[in-house]
N, C-alpha and C positions, 0 to 999 in steps of 0.2 A: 526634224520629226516633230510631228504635233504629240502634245500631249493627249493620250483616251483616259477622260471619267469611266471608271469602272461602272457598269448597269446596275442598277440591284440586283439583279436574277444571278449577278457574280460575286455580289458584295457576302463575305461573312456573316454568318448570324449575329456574333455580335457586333459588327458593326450597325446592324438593321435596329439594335435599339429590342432585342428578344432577349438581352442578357438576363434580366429581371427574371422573365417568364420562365428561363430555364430554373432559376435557384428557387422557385414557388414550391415545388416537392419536397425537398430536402428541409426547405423553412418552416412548412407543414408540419413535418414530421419531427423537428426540433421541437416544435411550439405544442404539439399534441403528447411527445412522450418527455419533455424536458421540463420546459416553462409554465406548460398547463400545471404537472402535480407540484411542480416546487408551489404555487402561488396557492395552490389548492390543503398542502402540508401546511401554511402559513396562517391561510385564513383558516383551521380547523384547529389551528394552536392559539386559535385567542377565542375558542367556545368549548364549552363544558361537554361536549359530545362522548356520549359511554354506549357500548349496547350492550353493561351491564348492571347498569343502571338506570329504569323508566322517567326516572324526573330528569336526568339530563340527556336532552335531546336536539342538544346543538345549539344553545342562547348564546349569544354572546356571552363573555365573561370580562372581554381585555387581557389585561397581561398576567390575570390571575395566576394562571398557569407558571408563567413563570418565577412570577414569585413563590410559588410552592417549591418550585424545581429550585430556587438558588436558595431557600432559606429553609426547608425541610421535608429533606430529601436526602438523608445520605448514601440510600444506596444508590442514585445516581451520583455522588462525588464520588462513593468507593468504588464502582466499576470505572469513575470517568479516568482514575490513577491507576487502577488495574489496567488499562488501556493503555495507555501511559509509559508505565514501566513493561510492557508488553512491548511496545513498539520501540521502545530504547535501547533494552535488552536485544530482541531478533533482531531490529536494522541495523545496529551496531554492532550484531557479529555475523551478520550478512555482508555487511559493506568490508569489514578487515579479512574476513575468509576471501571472499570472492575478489577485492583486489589483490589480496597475495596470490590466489590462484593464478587469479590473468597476468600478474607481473612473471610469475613462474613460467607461464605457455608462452608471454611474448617473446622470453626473455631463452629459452632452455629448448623448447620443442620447436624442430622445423617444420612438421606434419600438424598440421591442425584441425584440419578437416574430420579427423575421427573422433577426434578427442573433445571438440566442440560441438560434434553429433550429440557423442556419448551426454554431453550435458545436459541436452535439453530436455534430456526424460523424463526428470522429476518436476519442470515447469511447466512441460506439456499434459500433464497428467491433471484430471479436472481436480479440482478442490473439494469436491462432493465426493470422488473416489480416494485422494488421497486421507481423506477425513474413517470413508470405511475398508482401508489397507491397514493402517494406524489403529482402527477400533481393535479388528480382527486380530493383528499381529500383537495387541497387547491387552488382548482378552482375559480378565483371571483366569478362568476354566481351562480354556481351551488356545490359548493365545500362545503361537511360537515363539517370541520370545522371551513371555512371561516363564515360559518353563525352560529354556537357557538362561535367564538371569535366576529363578531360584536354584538350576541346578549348581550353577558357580559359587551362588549366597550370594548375589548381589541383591536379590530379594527373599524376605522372608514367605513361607510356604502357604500362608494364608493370606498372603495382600496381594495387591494387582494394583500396578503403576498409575493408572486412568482413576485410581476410588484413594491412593495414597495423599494425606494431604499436601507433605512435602516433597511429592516426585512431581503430582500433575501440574502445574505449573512451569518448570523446567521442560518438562517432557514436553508441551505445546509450544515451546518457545522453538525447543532444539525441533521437531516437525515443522516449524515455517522455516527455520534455518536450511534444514535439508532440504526443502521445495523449493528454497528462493536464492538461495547464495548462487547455482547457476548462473538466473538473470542477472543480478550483479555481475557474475564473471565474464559474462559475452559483452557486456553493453562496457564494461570497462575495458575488455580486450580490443575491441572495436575502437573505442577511445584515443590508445595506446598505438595500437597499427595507422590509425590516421595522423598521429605527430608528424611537424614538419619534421626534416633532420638538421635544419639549418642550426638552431641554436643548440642542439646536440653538439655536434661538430666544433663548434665556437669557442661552447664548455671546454670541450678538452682541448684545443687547440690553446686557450688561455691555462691549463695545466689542473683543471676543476678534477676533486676527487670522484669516484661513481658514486658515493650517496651525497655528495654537495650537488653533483648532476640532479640526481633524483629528487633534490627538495627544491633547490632553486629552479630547474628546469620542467623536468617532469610534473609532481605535481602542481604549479601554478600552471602551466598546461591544460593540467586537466581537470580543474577545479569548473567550469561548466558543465563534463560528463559527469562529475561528482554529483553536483549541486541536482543534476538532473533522476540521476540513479536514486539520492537518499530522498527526494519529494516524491517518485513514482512508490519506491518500498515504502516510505510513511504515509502515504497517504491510504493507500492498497491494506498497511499493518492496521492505520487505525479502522479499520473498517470489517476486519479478519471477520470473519461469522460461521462460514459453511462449518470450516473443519474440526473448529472446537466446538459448535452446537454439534454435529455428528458423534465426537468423539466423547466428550465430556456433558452436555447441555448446562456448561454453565457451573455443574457440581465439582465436588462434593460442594455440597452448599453453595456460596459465593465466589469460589477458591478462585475460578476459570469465569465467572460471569463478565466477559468485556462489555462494552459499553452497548456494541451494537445486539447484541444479545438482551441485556437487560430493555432496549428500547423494544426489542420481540416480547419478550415480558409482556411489556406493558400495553402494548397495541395488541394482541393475540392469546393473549393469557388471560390477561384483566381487562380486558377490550375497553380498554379508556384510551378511546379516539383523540381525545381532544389533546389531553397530559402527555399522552404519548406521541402527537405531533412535534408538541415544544419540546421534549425532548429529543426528537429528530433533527429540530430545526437548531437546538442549540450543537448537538453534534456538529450539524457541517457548519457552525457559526464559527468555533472553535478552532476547527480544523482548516476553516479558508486563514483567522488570524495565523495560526501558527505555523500554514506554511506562507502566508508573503511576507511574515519576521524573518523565516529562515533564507528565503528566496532571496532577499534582500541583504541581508547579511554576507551572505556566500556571495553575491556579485560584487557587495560592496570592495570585499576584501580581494579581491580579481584584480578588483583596479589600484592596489596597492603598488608603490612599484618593488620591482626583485630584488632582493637583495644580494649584495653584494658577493664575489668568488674571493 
């Protein structure tokens, strides 16, 4: 049999050399809603741009701006730690909730399909809305459960939780807890059900207790779904805005003002364009460092090897 050259009229498109032309839309639309405003946030954080103030009207300045921001500026360090310990606090009792849950469901329940419905309620629920379910439900006046917690005494009869200074904090913490330990739980339990069982098996075949299983086996397992779970929730925490601007804007006073709030402030409130790009721009500065420390950390230690049974 002879070999047939396929025609062009049969060849592939991307073989024909149209691969390019197809990614032209999608690169478009990177470049227009991605890379255009980042370069555009950048060059507008090294010029004095206000529109509320006439004399600056966009001059260059250089890194003025920044130097204002790292040398006096504290209410950008104090929301930048209020952030901080916002994201420490919720991720870290999102990730131990939501893994003992999924360790519970992998481990206890055969049925999973309802139960993993039932989860996804409070993740699927916008952030805009769960910010005014949250306002509603702990409204001084008129708020459900402002008025079961004074009727118990867990609050007193003229405060309300969202104006307290020592509950609202907590209280924002435990509402992204409740929206979010879900996704932790599915993306963990997901995790968990795709284990091989080969070194399961092995464990106990060589006489391994079930929590020497669980630490030698299991978690070095799963320490990639980990790694992945707490950068998608940190990254998502640092950036939290809709539902404490809904619920709190930031008050009493400072209590609740994160960072991505305070950078509303300052771009929409005091419409200083300029100060408040740098302040954006060192937000995601910050944010790209300390997740590839952690990114890097967590894989390093992956490759450790197991320790011994």
């Amino acid at each position: 049999m002879t070999n047939r050259t396929p025609s062009p009229r049969g060849m592939p498109l991307l073989d024909r050399g149209v691969g390019p032309l197809l990614m032209l839309p999608a690169t478009l639309l990177v470049v227009v809603f991605l890379v255009g405003p980042f370069y555009y946030m950048v060059y507008t954080a090294l010029t004095d741009l206000s529109f509320a103030d006439a004399s600056h009207s966009g001059s260059f300045v250089g890194f003025d701006n920044f130097r204002k921001l790292m040398r006096n500026d504290p209410f950008f360090w104090a929301s930048f730690l209020l952030t901080l310990k916002f994201v420490i606090i919720a991720v870290g009792l999102e990730f131990l909730l939501g893994f003992a849950l999924a360790f519970l469901i992998f481990r206890f329940v055969a049925s999973q399909r309802l139960l993993t419905t039932l989860l996804l309620i409070p993740m699927m629920i916008a952030p805009i809305a769960v910010g005014l379910i949250w306002r509603l439900l702990l409204q001084g006046d008129f708020g459900m459960l402002t008025f079961y917690m004074r009727k118990v005494g867990l609050l007193a009869q003229n405060a309300a939780v969202l104006s307290a200074p020592d509950l609202v904090f907590p209280t924002i913490v435990a509402i992204d807890v409740w929206q979010w330990t879900p996704f932790v739980t599915l993306i963990m339990l997901a995790g968990m059900m795709s284990l091989p069982r080969a070194p399961f098996e092995a464990a106990m075949m060589d006489g391994a207790k079930p929590f020497q299983i669980f630490r030698d086996v299991m978690l070095p397992l799963l320490r990639p779904v980990i790694a992945l779970v707490l950068l998608l929730r940190g990254i998502d925490a640092f950036k939290e805005f809709d539902k404490v601007f809904l619920m709190t804007g930031g008050g009493p006073g400072t209590l609740t003002e994160l960072v991505s709030i305070y950078a509303y402030r300052v771009n929409f409130r005091n419409w200083d364009l300029g100060y408040g790009a740098a302040v954006a721009f060192m937000i995601y500065l910050v944010v790209l460092i300390l997740c590839s420390v952690f990114y890097k950390a967590v894989y390093w230690s992956s490759r450790k090897p197991a320790a011994a049974f």
